[in-house]
Backbone as CSV, one residue per row, in Angstrom:
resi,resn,N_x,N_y,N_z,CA_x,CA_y,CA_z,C_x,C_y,C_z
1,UNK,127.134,34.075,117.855,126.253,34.821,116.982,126.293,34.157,115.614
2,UNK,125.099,33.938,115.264,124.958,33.336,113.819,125.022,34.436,112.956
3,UNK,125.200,33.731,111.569,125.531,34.466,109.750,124.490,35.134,109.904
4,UNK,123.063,35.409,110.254,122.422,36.131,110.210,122.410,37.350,111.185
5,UNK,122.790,37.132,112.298,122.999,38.014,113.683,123.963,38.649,113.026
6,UNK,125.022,38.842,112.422,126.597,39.427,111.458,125.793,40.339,111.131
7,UNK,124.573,39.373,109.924,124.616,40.823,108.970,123.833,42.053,109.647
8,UNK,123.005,41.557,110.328,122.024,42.769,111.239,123.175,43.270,112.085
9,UNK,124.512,42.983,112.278,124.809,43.873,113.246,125.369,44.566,112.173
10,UNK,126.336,44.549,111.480,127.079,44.515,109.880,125.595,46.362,109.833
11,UNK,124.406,45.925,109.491,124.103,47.035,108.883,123.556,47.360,110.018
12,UNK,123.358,47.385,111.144,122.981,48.514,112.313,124.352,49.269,112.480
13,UNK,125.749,48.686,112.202,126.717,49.937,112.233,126.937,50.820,111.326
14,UNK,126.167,49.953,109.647,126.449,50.891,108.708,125.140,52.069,108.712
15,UNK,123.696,52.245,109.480,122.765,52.837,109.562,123.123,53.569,110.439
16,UNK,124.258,53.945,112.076,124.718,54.805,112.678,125.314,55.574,112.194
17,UNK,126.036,55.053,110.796,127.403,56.223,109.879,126.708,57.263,109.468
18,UNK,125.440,57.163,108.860,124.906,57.933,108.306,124.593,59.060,108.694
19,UNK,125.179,60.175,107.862,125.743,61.436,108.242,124.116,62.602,108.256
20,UNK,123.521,62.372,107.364,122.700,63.513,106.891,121.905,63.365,105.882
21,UNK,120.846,63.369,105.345,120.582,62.869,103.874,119.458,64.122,103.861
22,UNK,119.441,64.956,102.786,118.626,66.256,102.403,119.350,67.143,103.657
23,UNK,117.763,67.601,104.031,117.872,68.597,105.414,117.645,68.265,106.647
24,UNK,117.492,66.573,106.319,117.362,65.956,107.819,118.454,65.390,108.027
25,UNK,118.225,64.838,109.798,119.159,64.267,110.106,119.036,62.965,110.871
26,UNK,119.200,61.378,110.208,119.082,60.432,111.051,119.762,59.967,112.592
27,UNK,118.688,60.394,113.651,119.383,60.560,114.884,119.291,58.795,115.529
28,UNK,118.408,58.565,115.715,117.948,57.301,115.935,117.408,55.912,115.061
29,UNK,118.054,55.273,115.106,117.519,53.237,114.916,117.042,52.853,115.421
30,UNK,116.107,52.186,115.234,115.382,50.683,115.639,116.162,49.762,115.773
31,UNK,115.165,48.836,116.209,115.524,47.320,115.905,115.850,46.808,114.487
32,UNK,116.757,46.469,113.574,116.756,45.793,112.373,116.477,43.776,112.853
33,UNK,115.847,43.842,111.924,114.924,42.375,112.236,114.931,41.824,110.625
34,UNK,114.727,40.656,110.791,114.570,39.778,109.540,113.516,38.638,109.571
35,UNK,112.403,38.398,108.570,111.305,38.184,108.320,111.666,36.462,108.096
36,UNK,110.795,35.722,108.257,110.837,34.196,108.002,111.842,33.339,107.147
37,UNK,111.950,34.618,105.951,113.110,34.244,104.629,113.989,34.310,104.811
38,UNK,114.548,35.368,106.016,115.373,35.687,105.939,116.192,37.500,105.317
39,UNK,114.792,37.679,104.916,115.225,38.681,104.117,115.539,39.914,105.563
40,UNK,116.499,40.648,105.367,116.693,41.811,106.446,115.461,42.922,105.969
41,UNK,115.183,43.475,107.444,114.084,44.366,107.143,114.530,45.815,108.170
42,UNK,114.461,47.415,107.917,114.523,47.851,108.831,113.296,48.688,109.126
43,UNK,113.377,48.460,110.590,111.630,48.558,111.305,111.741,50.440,111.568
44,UNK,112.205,51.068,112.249,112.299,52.048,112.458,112.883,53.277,112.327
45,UNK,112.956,54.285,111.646,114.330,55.032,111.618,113.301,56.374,112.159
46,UNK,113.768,57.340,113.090,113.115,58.519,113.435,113.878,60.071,112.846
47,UNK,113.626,60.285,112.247,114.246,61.781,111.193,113.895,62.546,111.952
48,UNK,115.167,63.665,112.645,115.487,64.457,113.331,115.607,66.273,112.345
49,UNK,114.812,67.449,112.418,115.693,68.489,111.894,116.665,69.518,113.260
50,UNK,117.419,69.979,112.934,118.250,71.032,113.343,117.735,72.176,113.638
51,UNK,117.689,72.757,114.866,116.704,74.227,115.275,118.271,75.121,115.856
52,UNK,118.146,76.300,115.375,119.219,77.364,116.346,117.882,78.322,117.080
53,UNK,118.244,78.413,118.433,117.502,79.424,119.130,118.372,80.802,119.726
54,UNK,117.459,82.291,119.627,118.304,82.886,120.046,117.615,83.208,121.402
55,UNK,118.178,82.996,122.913,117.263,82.808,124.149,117.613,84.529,124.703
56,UNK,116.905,85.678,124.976,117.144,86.346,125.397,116.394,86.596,127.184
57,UNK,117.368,86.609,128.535,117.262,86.307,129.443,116.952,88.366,130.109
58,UNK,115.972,88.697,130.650,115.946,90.084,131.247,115.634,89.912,132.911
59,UNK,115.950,90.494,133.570,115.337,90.638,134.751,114.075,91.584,134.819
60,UNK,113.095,91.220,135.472,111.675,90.971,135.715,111.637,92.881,135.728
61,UNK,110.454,93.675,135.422,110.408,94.660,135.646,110.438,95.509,137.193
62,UNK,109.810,94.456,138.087,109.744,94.900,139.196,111.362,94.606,139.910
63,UNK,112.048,94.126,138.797,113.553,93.541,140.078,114.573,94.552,140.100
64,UNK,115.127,94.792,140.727,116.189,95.843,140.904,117.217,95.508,140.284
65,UNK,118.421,96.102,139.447,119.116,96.444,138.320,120.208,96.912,139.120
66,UNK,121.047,95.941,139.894,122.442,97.197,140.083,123.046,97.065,139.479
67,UNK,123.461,96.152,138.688,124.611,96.638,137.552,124.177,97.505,136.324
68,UNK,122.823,97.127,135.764,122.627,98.017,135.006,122.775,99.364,135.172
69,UNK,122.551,99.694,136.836,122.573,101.138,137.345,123.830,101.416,137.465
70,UNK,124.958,100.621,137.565,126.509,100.724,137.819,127.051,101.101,136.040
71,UNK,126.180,100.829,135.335,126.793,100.481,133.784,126.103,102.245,133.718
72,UNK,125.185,102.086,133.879,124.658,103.686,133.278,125.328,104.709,133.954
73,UNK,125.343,104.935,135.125,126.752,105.820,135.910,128.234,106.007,135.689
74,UNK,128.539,104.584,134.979,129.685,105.013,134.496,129.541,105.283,132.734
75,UNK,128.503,105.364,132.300,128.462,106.129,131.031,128.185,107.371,131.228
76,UNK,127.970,108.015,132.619,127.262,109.321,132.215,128.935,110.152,132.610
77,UNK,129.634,109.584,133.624,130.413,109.765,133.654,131.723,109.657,132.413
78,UNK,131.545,109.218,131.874,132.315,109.263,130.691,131.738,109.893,129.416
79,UNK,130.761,110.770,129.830,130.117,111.839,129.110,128.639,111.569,128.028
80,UNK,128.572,110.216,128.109,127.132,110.073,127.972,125.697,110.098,128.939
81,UNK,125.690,111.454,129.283,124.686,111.771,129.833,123.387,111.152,129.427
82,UNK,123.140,111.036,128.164,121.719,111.121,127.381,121.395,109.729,127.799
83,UNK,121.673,108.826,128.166,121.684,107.337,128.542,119.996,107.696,129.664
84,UNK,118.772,107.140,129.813,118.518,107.751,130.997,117.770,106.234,131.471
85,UNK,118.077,105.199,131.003,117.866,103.817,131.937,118.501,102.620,131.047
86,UNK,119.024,101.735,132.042,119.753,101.162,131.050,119.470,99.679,132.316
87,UNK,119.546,98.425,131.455,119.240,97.322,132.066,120.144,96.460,131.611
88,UNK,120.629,95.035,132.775,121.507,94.355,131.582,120.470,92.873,131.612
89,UNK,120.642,92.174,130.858,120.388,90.893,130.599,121.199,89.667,130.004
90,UNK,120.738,88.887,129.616,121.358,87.645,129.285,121.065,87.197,127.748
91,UNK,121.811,86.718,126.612,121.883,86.473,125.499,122.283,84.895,125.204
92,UNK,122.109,84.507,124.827,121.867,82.504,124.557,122.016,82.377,123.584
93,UNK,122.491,81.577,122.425,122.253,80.989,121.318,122.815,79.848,121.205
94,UNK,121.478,78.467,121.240,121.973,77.384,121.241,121.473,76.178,119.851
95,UNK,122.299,75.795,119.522,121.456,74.326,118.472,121.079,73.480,119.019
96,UNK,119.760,72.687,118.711,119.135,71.400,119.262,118.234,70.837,118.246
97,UNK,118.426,69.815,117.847,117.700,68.652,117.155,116.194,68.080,118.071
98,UNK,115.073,68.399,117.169,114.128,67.998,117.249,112.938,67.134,115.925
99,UNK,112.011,66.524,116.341,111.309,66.253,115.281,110.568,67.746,114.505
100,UNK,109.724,67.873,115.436,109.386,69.225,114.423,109.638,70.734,115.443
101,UNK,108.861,71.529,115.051,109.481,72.767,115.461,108.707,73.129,117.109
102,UNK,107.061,72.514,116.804,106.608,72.201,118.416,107.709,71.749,119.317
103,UNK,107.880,70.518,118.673,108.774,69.749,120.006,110.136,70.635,120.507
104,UNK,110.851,70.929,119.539,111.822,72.077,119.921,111.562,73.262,120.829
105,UNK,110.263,73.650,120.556,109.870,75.130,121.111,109.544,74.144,123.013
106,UNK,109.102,73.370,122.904,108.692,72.380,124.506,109.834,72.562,125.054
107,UNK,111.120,71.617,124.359,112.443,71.582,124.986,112.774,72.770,125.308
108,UNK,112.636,74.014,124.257,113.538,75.169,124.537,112.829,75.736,126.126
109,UNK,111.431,75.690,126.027,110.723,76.551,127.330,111.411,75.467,128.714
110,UNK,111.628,74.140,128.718,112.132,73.430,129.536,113.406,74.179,130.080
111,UNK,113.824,74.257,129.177,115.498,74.483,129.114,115.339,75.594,129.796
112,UNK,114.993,76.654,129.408,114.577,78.387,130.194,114.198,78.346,131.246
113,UNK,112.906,77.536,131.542,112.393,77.730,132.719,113.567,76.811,133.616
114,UNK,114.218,75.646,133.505,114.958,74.844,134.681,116.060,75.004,134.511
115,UNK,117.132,75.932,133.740,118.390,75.868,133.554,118.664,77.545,133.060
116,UNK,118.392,78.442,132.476,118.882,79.241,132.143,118.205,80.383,132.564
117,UNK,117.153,80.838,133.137,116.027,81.826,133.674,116.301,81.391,135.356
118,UNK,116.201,82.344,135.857,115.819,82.367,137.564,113.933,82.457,137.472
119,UNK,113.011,81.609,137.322,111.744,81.874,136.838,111.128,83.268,137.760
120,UNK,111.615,83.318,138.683,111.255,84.116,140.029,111.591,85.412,139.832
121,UNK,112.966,85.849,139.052,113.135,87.458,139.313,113.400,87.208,137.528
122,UNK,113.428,86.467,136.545,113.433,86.732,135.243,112.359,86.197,134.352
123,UNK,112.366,86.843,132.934,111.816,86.490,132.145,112.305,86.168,131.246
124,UNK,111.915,85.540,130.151,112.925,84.667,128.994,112.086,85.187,127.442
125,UNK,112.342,85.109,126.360,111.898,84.877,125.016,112.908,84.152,124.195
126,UNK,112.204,83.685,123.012,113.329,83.019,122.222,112.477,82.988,120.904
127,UNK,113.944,82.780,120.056,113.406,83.271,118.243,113.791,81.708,118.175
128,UNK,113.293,80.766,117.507,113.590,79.732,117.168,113.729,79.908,115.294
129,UNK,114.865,78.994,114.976,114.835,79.114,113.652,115.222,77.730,112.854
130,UNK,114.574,76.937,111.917,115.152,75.838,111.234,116.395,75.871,110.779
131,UNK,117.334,74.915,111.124,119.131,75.217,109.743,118.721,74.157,108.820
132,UNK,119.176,74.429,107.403,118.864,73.620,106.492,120.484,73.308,106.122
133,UNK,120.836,71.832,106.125,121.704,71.433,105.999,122.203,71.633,104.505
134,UNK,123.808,71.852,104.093,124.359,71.940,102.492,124.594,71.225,102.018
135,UNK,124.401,70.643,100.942,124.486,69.181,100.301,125.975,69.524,99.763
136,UNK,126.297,68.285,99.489,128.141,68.832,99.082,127.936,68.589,97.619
């Protein structure tokens, strides 16, 4: 590797360090390349923000509930009668880095529909929210 191949590698490790700058976050590099002179140039950098989602998972109205029905029986039995339907579901809260808040909301319905929802006997919603990073 030649004096020039050094320094492009030299600053493609110092462009991975990089922690955070504002409220974004540099996830990905390019190629760093250098022009006829010599001069180093960098071609690409893609700025990532931070999304928290809160995924709430229910079973479908038409699906049958036995634990929920096991949970409400033993409240009435322990003297909360007034209870008169009770369902259980599923609660999520995950972070994921996207470009903007579309692309996040794509991933998140991915994520629901092939990993965290039974699509067949559940239904899903989710609150998506930006984190804004603290400058020190």
């Amino acid at each position: 590797m030649g004096r020039m191949g050094k320094k492009i590698q030299n600053l493609k490790s110092k462009i991975w360090r990089i922690e955070g700058i504002g409220r974004h976050r540099i996830s990905r590099v390019g190629d760093v390349g250098y022009d006829k002179l010599g001069v180093d140039l960098l071609t690409i950098i893609t700025v990532t923000q931070k999304y928290r989602a809160q995924i709430y998972v229910t079973l479908r109205p038409s699906v049958l509930d036995p634990a929920g029905t096991a949970v409400r029986s033993g409240l009435e039995h322990m003297g909360y009668g007034n209870v008169e339907q009770l369902r259980i579901g599923k609660y999520i809260e995950l972070t994921l880095t996207a470009k903007d808040e579309d692309e996040a909301k794509q991933q998140l319905d991915r994520i629901c529909d092939q990993v965290l929802a039974n699509p067949v006997i559940e239904n899903y919603r989710f609150d998506i929210k930006e984190l804004v990073a603290l400058s020190a």
